[in-house]
C-alpha positions as CSV (number, residue, x, y, z in Angstrom):
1,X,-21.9,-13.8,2.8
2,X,-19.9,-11.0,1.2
3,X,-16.5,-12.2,-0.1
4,X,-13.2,-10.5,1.2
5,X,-10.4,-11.0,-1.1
6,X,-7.2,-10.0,0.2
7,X,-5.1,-12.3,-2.1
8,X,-4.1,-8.5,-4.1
9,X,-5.4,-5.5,-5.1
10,X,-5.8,-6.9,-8.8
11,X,-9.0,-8.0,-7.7
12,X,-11.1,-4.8,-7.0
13,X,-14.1,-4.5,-9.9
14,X,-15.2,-1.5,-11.9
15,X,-17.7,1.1,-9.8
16,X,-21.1,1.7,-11.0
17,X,-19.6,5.3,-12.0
18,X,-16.6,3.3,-13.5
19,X,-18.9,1.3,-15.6
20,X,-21.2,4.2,-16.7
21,X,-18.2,5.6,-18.1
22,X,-17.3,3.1,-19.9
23,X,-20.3,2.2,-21.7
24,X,-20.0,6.4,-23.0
25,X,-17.0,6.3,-24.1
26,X,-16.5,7.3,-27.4
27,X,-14.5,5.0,-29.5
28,X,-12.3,4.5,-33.0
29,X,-8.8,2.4,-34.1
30,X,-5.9,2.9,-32.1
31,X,-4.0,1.3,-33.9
32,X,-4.7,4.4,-36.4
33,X,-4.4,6.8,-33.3
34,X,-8.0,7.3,-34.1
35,X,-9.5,6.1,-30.4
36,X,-10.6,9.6,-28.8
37,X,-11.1,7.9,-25.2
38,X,-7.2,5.9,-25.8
39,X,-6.1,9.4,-26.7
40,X,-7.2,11.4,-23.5
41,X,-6.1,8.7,-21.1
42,X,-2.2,9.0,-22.7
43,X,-2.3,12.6,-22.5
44,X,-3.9,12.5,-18.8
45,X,-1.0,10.0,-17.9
46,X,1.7,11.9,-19.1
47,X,0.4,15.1,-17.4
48,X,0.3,13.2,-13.9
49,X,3.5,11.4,-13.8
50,X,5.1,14.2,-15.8
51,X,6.2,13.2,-18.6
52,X,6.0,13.8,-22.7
53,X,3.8,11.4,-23.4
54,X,2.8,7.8,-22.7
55,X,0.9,4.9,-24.3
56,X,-1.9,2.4,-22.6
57,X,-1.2,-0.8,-22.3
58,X,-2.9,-4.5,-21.8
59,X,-0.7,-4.9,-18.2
60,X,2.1,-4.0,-16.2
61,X,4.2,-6.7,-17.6
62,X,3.7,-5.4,-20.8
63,X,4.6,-1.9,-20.6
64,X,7.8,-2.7,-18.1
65,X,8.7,-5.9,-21.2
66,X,8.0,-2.0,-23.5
67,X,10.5,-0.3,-21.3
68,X,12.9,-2.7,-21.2
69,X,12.8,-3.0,-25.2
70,X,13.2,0.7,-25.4
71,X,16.3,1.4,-23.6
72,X,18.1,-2.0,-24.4
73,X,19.3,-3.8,-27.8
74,X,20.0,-7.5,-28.3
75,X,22.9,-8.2,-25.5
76,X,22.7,-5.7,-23.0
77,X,21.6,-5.9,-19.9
78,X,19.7,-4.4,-16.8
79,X,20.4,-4.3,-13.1
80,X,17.2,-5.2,-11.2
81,X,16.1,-6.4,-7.6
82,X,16.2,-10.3,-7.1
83,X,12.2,-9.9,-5.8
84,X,11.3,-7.3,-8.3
85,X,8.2,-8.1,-10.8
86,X,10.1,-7.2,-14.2
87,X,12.9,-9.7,-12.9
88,X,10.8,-12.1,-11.0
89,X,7.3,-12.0,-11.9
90,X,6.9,-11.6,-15.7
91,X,7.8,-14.5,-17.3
92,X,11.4,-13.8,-17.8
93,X,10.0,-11.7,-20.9
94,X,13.0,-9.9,-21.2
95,X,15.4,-12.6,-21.9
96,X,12.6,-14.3,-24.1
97,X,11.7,-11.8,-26.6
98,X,14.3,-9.0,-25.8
99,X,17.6,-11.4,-25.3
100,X,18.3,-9.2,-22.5
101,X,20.3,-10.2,-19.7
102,X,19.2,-9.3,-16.2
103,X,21.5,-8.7,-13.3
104,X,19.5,-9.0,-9.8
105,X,20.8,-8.2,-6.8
106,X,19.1,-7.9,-3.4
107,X,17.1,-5.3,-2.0
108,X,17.4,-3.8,1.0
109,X,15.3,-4.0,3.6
110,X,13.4,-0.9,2.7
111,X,13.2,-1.7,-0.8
112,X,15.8,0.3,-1.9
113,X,19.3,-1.1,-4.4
114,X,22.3,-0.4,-2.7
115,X,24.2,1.5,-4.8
116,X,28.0,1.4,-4.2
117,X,26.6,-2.8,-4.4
118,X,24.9,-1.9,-7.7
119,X,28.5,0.0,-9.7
120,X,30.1,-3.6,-8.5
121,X,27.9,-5.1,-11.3
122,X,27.9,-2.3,-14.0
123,X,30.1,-4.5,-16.5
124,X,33.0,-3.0,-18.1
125,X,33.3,-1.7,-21.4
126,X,34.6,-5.4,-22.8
127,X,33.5,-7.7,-25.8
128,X,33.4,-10.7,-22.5
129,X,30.5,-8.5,-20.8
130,X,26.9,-7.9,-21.9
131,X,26.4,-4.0,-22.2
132,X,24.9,-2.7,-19.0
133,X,22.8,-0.3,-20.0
134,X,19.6,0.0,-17.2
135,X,19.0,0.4,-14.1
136,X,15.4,-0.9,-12.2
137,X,13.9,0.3,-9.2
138,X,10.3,-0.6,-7.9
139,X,8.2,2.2,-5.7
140,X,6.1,0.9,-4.2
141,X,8.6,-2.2,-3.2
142,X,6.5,-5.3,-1.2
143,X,4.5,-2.6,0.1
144,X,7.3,-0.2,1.0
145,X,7.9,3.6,-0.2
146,X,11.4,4.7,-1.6
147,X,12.6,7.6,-0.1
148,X,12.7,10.7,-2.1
149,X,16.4,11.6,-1.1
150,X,17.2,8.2,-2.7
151,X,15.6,8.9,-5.9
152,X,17.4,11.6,-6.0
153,X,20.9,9.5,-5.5
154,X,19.7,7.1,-8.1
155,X,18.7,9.7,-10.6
156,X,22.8,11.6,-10.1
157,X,24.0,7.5,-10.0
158,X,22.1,6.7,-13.2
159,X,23.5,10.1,-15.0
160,X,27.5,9.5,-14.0
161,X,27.2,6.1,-14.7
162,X,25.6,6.3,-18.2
163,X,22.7,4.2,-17.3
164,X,18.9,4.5,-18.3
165,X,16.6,4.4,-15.4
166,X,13.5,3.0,-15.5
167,X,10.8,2.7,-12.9
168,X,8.3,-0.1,-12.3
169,X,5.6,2.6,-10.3
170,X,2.6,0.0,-10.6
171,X,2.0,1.5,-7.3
172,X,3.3,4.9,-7.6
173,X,0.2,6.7,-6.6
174,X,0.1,4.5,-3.4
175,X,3.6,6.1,-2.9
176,X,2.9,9.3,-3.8
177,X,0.1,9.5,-1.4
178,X,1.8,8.0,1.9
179,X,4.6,11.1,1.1
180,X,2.1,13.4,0.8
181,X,3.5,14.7,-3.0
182,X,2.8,14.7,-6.4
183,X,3.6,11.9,-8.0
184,X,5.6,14.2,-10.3
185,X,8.1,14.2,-7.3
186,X,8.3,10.9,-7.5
187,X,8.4,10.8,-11.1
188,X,10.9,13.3,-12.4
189,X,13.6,11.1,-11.3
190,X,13.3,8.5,-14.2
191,X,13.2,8.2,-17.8
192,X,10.6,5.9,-18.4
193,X,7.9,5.2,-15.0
194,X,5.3,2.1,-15.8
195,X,2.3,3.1,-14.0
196,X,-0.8,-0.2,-13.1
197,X,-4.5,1.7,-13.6
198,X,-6.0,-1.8,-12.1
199,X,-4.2,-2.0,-8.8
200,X,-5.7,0.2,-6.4
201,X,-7.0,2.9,-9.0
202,X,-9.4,0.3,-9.6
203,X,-9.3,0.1,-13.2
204,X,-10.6,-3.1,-14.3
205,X,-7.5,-3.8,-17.1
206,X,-4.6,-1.9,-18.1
207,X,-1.3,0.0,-17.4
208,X,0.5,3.3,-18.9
209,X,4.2,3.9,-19.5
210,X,4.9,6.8,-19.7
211,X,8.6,8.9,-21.0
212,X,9.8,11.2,-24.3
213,X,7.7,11.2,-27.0
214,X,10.8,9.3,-29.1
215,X,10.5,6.5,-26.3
216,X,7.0,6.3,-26.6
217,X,7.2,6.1,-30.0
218,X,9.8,3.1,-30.2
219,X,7.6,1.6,-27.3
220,X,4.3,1.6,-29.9
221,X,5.9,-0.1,-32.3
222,X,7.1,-2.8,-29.7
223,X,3.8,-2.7,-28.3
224,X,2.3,-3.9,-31.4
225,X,5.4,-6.7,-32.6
226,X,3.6,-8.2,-28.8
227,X,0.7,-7.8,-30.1
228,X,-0.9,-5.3,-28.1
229,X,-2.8,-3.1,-30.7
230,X,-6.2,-3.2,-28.7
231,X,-8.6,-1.4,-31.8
232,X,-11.6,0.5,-30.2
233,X,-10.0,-0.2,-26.8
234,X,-11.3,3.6,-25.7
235,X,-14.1,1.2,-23.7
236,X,-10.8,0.4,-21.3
237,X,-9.3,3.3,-21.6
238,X,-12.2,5.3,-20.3
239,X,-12.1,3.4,-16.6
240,X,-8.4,4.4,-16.6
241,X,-9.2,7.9,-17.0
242,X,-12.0,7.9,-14.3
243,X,-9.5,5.7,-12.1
244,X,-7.2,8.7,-12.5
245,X,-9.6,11.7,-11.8
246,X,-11.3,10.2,-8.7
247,X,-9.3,7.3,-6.7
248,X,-5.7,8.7,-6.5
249,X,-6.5,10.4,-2.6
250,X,-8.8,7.9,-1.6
251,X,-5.6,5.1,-1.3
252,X,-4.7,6.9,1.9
253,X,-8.3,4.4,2.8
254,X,-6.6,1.4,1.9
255,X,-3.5,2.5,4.2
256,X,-5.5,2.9,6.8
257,X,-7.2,-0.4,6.7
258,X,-3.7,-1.9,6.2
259,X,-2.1,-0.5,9.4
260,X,-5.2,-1.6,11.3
261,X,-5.4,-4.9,10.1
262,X,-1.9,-5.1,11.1
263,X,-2.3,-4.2,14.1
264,X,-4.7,-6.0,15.0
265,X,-2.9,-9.4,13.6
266,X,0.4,-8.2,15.3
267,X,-2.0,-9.2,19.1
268,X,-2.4,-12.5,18.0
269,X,0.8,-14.5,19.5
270,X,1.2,-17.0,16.8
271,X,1.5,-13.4,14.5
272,X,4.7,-11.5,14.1
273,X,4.6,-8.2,11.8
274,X,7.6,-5.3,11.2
275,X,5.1,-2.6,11.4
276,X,7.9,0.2,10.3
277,X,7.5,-2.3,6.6
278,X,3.4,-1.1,7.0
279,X,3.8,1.9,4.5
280,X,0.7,1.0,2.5
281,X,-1.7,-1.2,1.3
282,X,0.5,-4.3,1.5
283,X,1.2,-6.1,4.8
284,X,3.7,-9.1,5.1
285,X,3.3,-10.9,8.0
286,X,5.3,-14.1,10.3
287,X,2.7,-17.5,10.8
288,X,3.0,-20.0,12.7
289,X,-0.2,-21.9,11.1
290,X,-0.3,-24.7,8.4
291,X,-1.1,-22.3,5.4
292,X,-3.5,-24.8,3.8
293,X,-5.6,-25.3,6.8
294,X,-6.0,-21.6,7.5
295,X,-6.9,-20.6,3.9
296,X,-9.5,-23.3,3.8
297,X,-10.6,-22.3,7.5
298,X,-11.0,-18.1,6.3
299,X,-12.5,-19.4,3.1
300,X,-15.4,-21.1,4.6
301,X,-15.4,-17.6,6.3
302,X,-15.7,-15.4,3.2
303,X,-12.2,-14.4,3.8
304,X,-9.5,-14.8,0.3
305,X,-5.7,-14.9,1.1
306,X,-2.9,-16.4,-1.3
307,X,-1.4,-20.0,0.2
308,X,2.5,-19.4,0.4
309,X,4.7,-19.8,3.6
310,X,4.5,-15.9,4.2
311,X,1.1,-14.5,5.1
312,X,0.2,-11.4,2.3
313,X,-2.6,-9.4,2.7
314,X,-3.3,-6.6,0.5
315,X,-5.9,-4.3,1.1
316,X,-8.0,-2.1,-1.7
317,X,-11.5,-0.2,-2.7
318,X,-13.1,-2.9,-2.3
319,X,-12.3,-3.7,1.2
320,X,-14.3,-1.7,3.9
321,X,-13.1,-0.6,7.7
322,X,-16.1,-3.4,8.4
323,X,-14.4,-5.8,6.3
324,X,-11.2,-5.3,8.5
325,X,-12.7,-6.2,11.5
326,X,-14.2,-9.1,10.4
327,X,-10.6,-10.8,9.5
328,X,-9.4,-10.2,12.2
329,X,-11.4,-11.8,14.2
330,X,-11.5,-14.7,11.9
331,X,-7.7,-14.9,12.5
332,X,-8.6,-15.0,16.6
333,X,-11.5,-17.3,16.1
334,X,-8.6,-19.8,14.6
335,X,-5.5,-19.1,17.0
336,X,-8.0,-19.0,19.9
């Protein structure tokens, strides 16, 4: 029985092409800037997204914690959304290591930071207040696509308001792709953009932040005070570089197999699903099930999902059109 995991799109495991290219790549110390493979990947990232220059990290969490260390000192602080991953999701690194003081507000309900709501909490320039110093936005945000208009408002917001602006863009190619743009469009709008290669790119490890080559700079000496100086780590780097030249377009797949998935959930009665939140590969859905017993009824099935009182799917490369049908009617088989 094959398994279907749609617990995230961290999941998804290196191609046979992936692999191949991995076991070529040619290697040294990156730590000495002497890893070829480490070398191309950077240069590759910063071309896409747009930017000077970039540097490969272990994770997501570590090149938004790099980010964070770059544009803020000991006692400043950054605005964020309550449900974003650098606020809510990474181990409150930033306050840990970087004694930096988040400010989250609440999203709203297309992912966006309202902000008029956000210059309420910009602090004044006052020995009481922490210095607020950046601003956070996530693209895409639970699955949803920030408008490019709003960038734009964000970028002018950032600029009057003397404010860094960073972007957590683990899945900026999946937004990129539903707006039918470069990412570059995307992209222009921040100073620093952290970008996952082992979401839907399919990269088996590994993320890129990417901004100026003085920020990049500052970031590789944080990235090696966390301990992030991988040596011949052009093995990895070489899956993000194939992750970059061949599975951008194909996400538009994993859109697809979102939408029909929820649509064919959104028949089942006990099933509710916003279908205008359906941007990409990430579907939130309504349940009226015990969580437990449906997990352990879908796993029995083949069939992965996380146990939490909202229903997540997420779909990626390694889900299939067939794969699609086959949840769903799983999910009938136990409603009905």
């Amino acid at each position: 029985m094959k398994q279907i995991d749609l617990r995230s799109d961290t999941v998804t495991k290196p191609s046979a092409d992936m692999m191949e290219a991995m076991m070529k790549a040619e290697v040294g110390d990156d730590v000495y800037g002497e890893d070829p493979t480490v070398n191309e990947l950077e240069a590759l990232a910063a071309k896409r997204l747009g930017t000077q220059s970039s540097i490969f990290c272990t994770s997501g969490t570590q090149s938004n914690l790099l980010a964070l260390l770059v544009h803020c000192e000991r006692g400043d602080e950054y605005i964020v959304g309550q449900h974003a991953h650098t606020y809510r999701y990474e181990g409150g690194g930033a306050a840990v290591l970087g004694s930096i003081q988040p400010q989250p507000l609440d999203f709203e309900k297309d992912g966006t930071l309202n902000l008029e709501k956000v210059s309420q909490f910009i602090k004044p320039d006052n020995f009481h207040y922490a210095n607020t110093k950046l601003l956070c936005l996530e693209n895409t945000q639970a699955g949803k696509v920030l408008p490019l208009d709003y960038l734009k408002k964000a970028n002018k917001f950032a600029i009057d308001n003397r404010l860094m602006l960073h972007l957590d863009g683990a899945r900026i190619f999946n937004a990129a792709v539903k707006l039918k743009v470069d990412a570059k469009e995307i992209t222009k709008y921040f100073d620093t953009i952290s970008c996952c290669l082992s979401k839907g790119l399919g990269a088996p490890v590994g993320s890129v932040l990417c901004g100026s080559r003085n920020q990049i700079k500052k970031a590789r000496r944080w990235r090696k005070v966390l301990g992030g100086g991988m040596r011949q780590a052009g093995i990895l780097a070489a899956a993000g570089i194939f992750a970059l030249l061949n599975n951008i377009q194909r996400l538009e797949e994993d859109h697809e197999n979102a939408l029909t998935l929820a649509k064919g959930l959104s028949k089942i009665d006990n099933i509710h699903i916003n279908m205008e939140t359906v941007q990409t590969n990430i579907l939130f859905a309504d349940i009226k099930a015990d969580m437990d017993v449906l997990c352990d009824f879908l796993k029995e099935k083949g069939i992965l999902i996380d146990k939490s009182n909202d229903l997540r799917l997420v779909t990626h490369l390694d889900i299939s059109t067939e794969d699609i049908e086959v949840t769903i009617q799983a999910f009938k088989a136990f409603f009905y």
